[in-house]
N, C-alpha and C positions, 0 to 999 in steps of 0.2 A: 305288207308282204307276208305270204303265208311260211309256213315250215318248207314245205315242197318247193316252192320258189326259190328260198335262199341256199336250199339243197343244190337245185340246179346250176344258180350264179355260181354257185364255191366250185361246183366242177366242172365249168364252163372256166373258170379262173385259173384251178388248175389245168387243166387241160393246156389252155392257152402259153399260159409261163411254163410249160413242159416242153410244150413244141417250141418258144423261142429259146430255151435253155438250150434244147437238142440242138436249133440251129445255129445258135451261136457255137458251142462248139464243135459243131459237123464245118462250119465257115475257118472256125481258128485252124484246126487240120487243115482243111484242104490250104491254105493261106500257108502254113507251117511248111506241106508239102512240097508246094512253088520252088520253097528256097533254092530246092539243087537244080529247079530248072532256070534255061535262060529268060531273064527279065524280057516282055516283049517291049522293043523299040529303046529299049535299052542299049548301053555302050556295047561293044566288041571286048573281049576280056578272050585274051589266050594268055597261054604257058609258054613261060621262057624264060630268058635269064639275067635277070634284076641285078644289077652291081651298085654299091655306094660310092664307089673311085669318084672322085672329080674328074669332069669331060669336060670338052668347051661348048658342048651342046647342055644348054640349061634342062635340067628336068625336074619335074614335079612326082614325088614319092608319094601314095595315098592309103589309108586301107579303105579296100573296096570291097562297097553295099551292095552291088548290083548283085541281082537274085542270077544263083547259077553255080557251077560247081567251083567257081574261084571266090564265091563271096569270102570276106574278112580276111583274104591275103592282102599282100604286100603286094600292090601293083606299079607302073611308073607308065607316065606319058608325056612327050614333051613338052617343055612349059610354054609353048607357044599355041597347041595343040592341045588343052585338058579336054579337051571333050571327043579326043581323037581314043582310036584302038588301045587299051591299055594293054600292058604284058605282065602277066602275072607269075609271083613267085614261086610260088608254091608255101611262103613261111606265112601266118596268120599272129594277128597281133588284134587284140583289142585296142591297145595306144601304141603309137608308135612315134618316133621322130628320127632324125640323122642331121650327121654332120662331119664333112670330112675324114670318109669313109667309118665312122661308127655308125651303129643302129643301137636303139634302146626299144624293146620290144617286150608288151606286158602282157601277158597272154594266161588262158584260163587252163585249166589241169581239170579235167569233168572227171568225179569217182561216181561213184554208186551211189550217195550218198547225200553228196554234196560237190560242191565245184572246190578248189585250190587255185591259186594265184603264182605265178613266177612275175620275175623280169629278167631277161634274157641278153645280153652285152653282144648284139650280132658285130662280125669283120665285115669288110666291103663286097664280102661276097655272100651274106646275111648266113655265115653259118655261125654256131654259139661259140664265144669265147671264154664266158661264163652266167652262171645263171645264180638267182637269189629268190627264195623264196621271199613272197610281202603277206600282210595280214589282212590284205582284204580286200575291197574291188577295184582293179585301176581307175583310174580317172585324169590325170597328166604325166607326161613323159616330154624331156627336155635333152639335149647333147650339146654341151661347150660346144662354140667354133674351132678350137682345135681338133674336137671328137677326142679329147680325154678323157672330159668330167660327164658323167651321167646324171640324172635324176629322177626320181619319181614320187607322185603323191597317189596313195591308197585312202578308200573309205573303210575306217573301221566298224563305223558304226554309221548309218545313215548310208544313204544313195543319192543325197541333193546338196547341192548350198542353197538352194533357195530357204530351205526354214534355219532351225538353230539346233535340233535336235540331231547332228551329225561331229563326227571325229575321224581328221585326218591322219596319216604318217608318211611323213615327208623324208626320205632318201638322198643321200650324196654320196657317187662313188666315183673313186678315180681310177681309172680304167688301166693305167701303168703301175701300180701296185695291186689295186684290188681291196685298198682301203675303203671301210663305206663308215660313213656318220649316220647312222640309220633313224637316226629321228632329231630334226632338226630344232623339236620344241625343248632339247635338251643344251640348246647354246644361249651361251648370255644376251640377255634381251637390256637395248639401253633406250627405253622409250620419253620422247621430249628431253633427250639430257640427261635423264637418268637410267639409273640400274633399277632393272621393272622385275618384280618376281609374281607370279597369278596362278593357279592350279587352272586356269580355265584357258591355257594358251593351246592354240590351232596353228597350224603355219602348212602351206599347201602352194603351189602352181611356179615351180621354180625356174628364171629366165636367167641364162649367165651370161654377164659381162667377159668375163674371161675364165682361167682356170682356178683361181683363187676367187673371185666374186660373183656374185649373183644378188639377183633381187627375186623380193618372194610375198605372199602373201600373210601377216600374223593377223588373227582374230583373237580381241583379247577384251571381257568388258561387254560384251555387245558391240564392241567396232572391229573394224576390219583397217590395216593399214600396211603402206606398200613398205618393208625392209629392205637395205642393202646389206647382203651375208659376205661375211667371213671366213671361209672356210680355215686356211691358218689358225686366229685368232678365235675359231669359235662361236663369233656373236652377230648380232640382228640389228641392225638399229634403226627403228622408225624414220622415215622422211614423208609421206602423206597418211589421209584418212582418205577412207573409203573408195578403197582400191581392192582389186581380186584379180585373182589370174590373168599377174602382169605377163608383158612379153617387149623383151628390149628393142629397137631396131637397132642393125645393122652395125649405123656412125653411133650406138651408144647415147645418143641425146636426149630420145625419146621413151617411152611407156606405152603402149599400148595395153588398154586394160580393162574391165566391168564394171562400171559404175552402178549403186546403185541410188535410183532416182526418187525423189517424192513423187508422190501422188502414181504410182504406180501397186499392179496389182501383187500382194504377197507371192503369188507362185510365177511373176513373171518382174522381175522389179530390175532388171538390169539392163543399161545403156550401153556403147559402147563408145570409148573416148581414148582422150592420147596426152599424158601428160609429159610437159615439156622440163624436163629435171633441170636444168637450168633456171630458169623462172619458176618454174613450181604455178606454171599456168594449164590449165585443163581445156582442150578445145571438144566439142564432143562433135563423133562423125553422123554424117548423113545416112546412118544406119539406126531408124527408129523402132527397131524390131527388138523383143527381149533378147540378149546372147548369152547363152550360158556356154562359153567356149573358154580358150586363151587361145585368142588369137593369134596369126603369124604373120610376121613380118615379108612381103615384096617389092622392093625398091620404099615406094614412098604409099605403097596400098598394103591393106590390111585382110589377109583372109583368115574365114571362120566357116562355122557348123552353124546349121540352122534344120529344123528336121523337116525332113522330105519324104515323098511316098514312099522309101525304100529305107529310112532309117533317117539319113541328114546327106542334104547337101551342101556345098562348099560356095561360098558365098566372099562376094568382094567387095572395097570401098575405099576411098582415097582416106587417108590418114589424115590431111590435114581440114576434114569439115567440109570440101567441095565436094561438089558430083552428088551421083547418087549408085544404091547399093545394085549390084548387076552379080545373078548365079553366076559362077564359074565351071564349075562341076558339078554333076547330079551321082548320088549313089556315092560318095563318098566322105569319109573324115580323115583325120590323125596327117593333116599334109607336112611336107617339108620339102624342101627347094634343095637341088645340087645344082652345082655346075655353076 
């Protein structure tokens, strides 16, 4: 190949990789831009007015993906109907959950500079009761069945569980004083029997039994294993291995939660299963897809996130290992059941 030859390739090369640079992002804009319009074929999204009250009509609370000027509010449609007209809030939440009439809502603060974090203690008519700055990205939001106790897990460092190179901070607040335990890695850990001390403890994805207990995720060692907390008392104490953002049903018996599996791939390595706390038997559901959610509890079915053309959609599966897994909702996350 002569001089003038290789001359040509290199700026036939550049050339090339200039116009797909430009195109890529002249695509990421225009795609950017879509967002404030409406999604085509997409759900129906109006404005209206969102209450947490318990009704005797079940509803399904969501933040909703769909592309338009309501994306990442607070919408609700009946739980009979998810794929029916939603009504939108107007409040926006990156995590969201509720629970007889609370809202726990995490939401970003964009500066000039950089983004900020809150988490925000909505009333049942989603205005602020109180707000708490976090240190870092949301990632789980939880509300006792009473809607006393709150919760939340921040990345401080990292953006995944999938690898090891990330740090939680897990929150507990109780919404009738306004006490908060703001980092749960600071309670006494009694793992296998004993009093466990590690500078390398994690603990993230908090599911309550009631106002005084929960269960939660501690990473400690290279494992991961499911706790039941203490709030009173303080402390954590291991009952399985290799558990992650558990989520309790209902009657209390059961776990819903992430397993991770052999022979799967590093960036996608979790199953999703239902551990029976009585037995301490594991059944894993007919959901063969990676989940990196915490699931929520519906009667005796499980819904989650799985990502979708529009961000993630909401996805269903019987809890006990039948059936198979069937969308529920497109364009949304962060659900929670009233009524």
């Amino acid at each position: 190949m002569t001089r003038t030859t290789r001359l040509v390739t290199l700026l036939v090369a550049v050339v090339l990789l200039g116009a797909v640079g430009t195109g890529s992002v002249l695509y990421a804009a225009h795609r950017s831009g879509m967002r404030d319009q409406q999604q085509a074929n997409g759900p129906t999204v109006r404005a209206g007015t969102v209450s947490l009250r318990p009704t005797t009509e079940r509803r399904l609370l969501v933040r909703n993906l769909a592309w338009g000027p309501h994306r990442d509010e607070i919408t609700t449609v009946p739980a009979d109907d998810p794929e029916g007209p939603r009504t939108a809030s107007g409040v926006k939440c990156l995590r969201f959950h509720a629970a007889a009439g609370t809202g726990i809502c995490l939401q970003a603060v964009h500066g000039a500079l950089q983004d900020t974090y809150r988490a925000v203690v909505l009333d049942a008519h989603l205005r602020e009761r109180h707000r708490f700055p976090v240190a870092g990205i949301p990632t789980r939001a939880r509300v006792s069945p009473s809607g006393h106790m709150v919760a939340w897990t921040v990345f401080v460092s990292g953006d995944s569980y999938a690898g090891t190179n990330f740090s939680t901070r897990t929150a507990v607040v109780d919404t009738r004083t306004w006490a908060i335990a703001d980092n749960l890695e600071t309670f006494h850990i009694v793992k296998d029997g004993r009093t466990y001390h590690a500078a390398d403890t994690n603990v993230w994805g908090v599911t309550f039994a009631d106002d005084d207990h929960f269960y939660a995720t501690l990473a400690t060692g290279g494992r991961t294993y499911l706790v039941r907390g203490d709030v009173t008392a303080r402390t954590l104490t291991t009952l399985h291995r290799n558990v992650e953002c558990p989520s309790l049903s209902p009657d209390g018996t059961r776990v819903a939660y992430k397993k991770r599996v052999k022979g799967a791939s590093p960036d996608a390595p979790w199953r999703l299963y239902v551990l029976n706390l009585r037995t301490m038997r594991e059944t894993a559901t007919a959901e063969s897809r990676d989940i990196d959610d915490q699931a929520l509890w519906a009667d005796d079915t499980l819904v989650y996130a799985l990502p979708g053309d529009y961000g993630s959609d909401l996805w269903t599966v019987p809890a006990d290992g039948t059936g198979t897994a069937r969308r529920l909702m497109t364009s949304a996350v962060a659900p929670a059941y009233l009524g």
